[in-house]
N, CA, C and O of each residue as an XYZ file, in Angstrom:
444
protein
N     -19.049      2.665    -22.280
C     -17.633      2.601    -21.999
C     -17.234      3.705    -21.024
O     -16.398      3.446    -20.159
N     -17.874      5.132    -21.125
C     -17.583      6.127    -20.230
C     -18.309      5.504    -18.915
O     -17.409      5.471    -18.075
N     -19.026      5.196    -18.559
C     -19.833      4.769    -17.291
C     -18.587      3.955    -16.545
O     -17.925      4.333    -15.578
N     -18.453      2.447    -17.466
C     -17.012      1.840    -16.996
C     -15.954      2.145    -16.353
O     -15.402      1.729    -15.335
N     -15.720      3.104    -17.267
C     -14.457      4.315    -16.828
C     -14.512      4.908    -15.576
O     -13.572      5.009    -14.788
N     -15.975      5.408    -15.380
C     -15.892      6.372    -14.389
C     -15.852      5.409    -13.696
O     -14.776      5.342    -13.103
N     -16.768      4.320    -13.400
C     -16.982      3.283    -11.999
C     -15.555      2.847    -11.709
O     -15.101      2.662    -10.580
N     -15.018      2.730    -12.650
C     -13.523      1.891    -12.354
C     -12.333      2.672    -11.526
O     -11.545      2.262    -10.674
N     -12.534      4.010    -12.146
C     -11.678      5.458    -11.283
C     -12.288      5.271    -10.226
O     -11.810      4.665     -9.267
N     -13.450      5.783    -10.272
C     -13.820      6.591     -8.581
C     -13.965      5.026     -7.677
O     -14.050      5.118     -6.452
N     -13.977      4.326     -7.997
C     -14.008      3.085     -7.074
C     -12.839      2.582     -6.807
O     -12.872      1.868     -5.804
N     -11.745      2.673     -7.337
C     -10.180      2.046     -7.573
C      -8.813      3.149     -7.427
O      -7.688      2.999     -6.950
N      -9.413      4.151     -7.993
C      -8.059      5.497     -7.599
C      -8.407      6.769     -7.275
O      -7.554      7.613     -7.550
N      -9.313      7.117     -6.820
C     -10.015      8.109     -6.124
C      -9.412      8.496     -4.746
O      -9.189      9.614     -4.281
N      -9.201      7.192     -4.196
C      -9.804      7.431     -2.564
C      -8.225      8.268     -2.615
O      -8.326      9.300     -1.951
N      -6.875      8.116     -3.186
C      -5.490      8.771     -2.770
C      -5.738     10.643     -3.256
O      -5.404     11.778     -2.914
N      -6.356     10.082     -4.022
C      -6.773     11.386     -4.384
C      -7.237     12.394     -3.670
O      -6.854     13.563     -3.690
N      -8.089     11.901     -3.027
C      -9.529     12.527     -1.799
C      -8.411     13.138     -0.846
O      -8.553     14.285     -0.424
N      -7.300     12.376     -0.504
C      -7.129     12.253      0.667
C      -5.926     13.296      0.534
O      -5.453     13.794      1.555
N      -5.557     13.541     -0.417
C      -4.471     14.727     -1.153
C      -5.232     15.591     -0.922
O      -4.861     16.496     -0.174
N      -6.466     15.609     -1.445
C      -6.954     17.421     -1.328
C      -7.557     17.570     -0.231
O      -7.981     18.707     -0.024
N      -7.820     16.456      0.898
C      -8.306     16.687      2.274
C      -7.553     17.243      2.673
O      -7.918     18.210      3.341
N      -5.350     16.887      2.458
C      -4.683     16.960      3.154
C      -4.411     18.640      3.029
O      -4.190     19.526      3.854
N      -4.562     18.586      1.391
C      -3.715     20.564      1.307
C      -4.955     21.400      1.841
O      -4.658     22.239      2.691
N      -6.350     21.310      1.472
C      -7.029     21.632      1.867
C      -7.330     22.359      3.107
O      -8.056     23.348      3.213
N      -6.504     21.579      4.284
C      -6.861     22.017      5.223
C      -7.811     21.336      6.324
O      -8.031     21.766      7.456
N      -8.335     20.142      5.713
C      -9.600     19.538      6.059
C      -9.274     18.647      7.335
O      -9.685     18.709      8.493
N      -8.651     18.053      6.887
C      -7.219     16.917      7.763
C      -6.039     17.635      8.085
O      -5.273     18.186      7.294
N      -5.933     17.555      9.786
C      -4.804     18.217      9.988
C      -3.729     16.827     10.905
O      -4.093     15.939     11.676
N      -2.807     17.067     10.552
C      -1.881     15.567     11.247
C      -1.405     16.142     12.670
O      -1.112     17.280     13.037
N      -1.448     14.787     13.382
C      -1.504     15.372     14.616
C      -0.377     13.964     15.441
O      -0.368     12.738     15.331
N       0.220     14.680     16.019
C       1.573     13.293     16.202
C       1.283     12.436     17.302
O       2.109     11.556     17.544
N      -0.103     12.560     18.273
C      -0.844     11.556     18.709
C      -1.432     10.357     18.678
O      -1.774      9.516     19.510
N      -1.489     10.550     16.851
C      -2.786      9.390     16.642
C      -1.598      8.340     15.779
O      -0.402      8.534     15.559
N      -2.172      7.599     15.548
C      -1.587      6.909     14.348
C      -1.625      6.627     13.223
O      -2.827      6.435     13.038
N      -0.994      6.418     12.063
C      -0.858      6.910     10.961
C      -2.383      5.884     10.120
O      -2.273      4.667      9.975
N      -3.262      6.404      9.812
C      -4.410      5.768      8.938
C      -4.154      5.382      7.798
O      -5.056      5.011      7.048
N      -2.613      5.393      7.361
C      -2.488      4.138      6.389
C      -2.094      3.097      6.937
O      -2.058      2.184      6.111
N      -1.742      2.751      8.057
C      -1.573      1.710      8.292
C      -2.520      0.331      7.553
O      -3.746      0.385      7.451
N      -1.732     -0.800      7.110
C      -2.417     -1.573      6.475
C      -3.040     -3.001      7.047
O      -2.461     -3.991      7.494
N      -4.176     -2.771      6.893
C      -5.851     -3.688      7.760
C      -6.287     -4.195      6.569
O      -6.713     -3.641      5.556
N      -6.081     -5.540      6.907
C      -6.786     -6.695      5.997
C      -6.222     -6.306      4.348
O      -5.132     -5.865      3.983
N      -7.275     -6.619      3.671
C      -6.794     -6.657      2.280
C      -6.419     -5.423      1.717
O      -6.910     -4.453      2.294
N      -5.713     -5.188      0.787
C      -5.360     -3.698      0.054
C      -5.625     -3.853     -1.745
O      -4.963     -4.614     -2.450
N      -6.463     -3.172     -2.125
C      -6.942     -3.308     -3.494
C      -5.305     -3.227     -4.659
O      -5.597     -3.502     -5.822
N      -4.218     -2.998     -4.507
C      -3.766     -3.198     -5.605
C      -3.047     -4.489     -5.710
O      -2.521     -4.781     -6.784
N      -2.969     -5.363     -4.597
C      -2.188     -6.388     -5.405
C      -3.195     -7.421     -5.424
O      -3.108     -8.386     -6.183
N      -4.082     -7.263     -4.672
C      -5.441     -8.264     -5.031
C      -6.320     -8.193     -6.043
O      -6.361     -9.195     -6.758
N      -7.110     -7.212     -6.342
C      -8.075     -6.575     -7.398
C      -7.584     -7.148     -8.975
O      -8.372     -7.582     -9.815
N      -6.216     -7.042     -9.134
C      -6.846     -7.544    -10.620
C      -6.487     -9.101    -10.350
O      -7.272     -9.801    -10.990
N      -5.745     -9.714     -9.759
C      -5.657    -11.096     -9.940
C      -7.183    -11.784     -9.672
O      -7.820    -12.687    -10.215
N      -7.454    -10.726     -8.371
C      -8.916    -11.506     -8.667
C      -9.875    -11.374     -9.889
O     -10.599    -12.257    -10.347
N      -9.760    -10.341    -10.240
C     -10.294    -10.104    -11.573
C     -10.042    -10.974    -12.629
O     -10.939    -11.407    -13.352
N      -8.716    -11.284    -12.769
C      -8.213    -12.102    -13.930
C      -9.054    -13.780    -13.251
O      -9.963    -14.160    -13.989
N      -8.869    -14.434    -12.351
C      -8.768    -15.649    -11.988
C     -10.696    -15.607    -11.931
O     -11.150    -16.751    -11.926
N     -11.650    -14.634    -11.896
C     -12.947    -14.608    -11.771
C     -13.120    -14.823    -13.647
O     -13.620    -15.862    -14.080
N     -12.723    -13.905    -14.433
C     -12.970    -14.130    -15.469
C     -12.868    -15.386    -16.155
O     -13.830    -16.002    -16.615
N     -11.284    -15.858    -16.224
C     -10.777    -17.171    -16.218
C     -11.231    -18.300    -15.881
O     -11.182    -19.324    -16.563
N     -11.706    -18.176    -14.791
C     -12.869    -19.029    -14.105
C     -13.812    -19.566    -15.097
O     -13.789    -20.576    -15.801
N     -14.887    -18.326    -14.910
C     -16.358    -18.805    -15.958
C     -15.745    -19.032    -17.174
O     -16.282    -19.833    -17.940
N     -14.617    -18.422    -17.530
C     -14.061    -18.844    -19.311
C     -13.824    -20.470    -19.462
O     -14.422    -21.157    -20.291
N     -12.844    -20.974    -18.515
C     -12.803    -22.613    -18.399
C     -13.878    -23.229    -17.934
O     -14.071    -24.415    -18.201
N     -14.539    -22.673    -17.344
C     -15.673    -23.623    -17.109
C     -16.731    -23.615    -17.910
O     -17.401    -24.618    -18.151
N     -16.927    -22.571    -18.334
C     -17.846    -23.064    -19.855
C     -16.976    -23.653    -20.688
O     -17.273    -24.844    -20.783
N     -16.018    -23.366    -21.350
C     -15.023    -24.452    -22.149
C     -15.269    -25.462    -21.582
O     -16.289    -25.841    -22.158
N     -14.974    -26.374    -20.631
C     -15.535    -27.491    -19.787
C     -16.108    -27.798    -20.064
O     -16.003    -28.624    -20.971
N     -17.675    -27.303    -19.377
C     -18.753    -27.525    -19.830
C     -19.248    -28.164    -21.118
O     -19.953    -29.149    -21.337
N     -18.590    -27.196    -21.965
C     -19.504    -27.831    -23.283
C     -18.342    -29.187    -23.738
O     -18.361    -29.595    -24.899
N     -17.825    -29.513    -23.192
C     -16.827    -30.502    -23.389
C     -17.603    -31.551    -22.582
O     -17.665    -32.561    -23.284
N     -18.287    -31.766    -21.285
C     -18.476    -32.679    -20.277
C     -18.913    -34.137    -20.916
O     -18.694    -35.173    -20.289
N     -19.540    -34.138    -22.195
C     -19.911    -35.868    -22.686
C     -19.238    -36.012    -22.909
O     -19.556    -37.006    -23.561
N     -17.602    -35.907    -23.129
C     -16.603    -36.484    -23.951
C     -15.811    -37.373    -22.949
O     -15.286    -38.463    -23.172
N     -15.847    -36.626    -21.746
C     -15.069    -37.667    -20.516
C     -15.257    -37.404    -19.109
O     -15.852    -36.385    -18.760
N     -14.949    -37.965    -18.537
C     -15.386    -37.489    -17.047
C     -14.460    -36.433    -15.820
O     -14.673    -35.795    -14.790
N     -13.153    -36.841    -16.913
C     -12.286    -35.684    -16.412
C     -12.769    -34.046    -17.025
O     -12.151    -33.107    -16.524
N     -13.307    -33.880    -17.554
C     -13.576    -32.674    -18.123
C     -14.971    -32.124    -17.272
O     -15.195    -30.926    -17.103
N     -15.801    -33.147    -16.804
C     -17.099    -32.575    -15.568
C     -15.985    -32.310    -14.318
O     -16.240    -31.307    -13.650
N     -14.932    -32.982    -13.963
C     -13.885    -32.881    -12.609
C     -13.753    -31.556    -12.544
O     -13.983    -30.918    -11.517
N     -13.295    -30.942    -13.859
C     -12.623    -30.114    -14.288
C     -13.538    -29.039    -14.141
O     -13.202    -28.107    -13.411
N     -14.665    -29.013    -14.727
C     -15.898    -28.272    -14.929
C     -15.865    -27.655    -13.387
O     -15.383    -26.556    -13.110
N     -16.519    -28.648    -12.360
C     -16.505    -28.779    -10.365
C     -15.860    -27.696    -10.055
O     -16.265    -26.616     -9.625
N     -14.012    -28.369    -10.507
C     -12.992    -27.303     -9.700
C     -13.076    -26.130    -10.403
O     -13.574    -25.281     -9.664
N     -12.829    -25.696    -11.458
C     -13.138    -23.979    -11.783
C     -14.086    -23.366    -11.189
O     -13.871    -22.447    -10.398
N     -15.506    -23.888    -11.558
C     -16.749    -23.363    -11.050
C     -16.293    -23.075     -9.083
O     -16.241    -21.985     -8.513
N     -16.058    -24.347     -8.527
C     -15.873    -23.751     -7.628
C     -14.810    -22.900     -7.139
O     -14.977    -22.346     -6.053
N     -13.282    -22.642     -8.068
C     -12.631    -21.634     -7.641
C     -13.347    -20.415     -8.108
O     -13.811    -19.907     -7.088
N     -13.709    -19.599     -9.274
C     -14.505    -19.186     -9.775
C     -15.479    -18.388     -8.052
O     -15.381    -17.321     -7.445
N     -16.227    -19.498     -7.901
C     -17.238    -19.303     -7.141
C     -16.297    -18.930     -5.602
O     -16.936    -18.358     -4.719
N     -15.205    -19.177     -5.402
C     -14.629    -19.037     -3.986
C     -14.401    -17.170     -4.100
O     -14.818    -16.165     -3.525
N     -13.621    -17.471     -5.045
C     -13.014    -16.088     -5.517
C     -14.227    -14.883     -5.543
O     -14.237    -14.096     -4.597
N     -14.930    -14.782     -6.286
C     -16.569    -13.840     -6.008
C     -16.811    -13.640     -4.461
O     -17.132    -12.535     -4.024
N     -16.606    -15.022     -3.436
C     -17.140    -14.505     -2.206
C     -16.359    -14.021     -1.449
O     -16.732    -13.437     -0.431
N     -14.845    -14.190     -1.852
C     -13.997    -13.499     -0.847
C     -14.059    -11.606     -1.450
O     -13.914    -10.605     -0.749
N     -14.296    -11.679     -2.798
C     -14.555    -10.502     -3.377
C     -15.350     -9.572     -2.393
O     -15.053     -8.568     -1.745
N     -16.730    -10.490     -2.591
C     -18.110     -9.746     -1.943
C     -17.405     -9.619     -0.738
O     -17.265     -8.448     -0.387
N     -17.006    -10.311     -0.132
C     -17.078    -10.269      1.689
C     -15.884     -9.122      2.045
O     -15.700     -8.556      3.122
N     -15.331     -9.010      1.107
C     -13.923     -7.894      1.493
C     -13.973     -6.885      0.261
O     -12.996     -6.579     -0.421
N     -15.512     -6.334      0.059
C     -15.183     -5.506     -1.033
C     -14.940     -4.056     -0.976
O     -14.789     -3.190     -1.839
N     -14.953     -4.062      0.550
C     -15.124     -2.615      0.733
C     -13.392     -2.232      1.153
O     -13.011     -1.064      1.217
N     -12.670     -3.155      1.356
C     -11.034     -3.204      1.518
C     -10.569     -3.062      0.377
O      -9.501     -2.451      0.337
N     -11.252     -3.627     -1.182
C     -10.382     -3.700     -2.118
C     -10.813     -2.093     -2.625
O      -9.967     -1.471     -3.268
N     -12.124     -1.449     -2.325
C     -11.923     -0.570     -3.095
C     -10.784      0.692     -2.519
O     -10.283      0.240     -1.489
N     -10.318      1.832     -2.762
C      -9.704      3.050     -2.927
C     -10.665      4.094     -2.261
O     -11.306      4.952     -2.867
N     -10.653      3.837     -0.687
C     -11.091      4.740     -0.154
C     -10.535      5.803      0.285
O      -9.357      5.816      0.643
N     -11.467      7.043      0.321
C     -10.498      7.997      1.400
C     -10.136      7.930      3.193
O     -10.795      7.785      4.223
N      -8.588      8.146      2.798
C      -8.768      7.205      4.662
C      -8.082      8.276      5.515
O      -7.248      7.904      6.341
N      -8.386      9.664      5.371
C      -8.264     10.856      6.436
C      -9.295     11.191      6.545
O      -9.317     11.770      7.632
N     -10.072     11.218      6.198
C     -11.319     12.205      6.822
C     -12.177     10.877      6.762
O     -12.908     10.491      7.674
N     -11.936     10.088      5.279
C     -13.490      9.376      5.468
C     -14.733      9.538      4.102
O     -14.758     10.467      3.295
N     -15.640      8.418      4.143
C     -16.982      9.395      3.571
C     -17.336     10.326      3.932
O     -17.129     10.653      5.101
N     -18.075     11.195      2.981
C     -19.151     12.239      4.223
C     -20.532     11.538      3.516
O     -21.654     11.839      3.924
């Protein structure tokens, strides 16, 4: 459960963090040239991350419910199809934009 914890912080609310103590720090200095690096590019982890979360879980939950339902009628294999494949849509837009949803630091960066 502590492992969880930690993966879920430092991957999800870290990066504002980072970027606070880059800022007092000294590390990052603002400069009225550039433009502001929050500006917002492609996806942003808080209003996406848990719906996808919820609708990934939800997913495999109805579709095994489904599933073990499928000899009873043929609407229930239909049924089985479309979850699995929202389910399955949802994971790849995950994977393919996962590095947007997480809470990076966005003044300095990784090191």
């Amino acid at each position: 459960m502590s492992a969880l914890s930690r993966y879920y912080l430092n991957n999800f609310h870290d990066g504002v963090r980072q970027d606070a103590l880059d800022l007092i720090s000294g590390y990052y200095t603002v400069s009225k040239s550039s433009s502001s690096p929050f500006q917002i590019i492609g996806f942003e982890s808080a209003p996406y991350l848990p719906v996808a979360s919820a609708i990934i879980v939800g997913g495999i939950t109805v579709t095994t419910f489904t599933l073990s339902q499928v000899g009873r009628s043929a609407q229930h294999l239909i049924s089985s199809i479309i979850f699995a494949g929202l389910t399955a849509g949802v994971v790849a837009l995950v994977k393919a934009n996962g590095k947007q949803l997480c809470s990076r630091p966005r003044l300095c960066g990784l090191i």
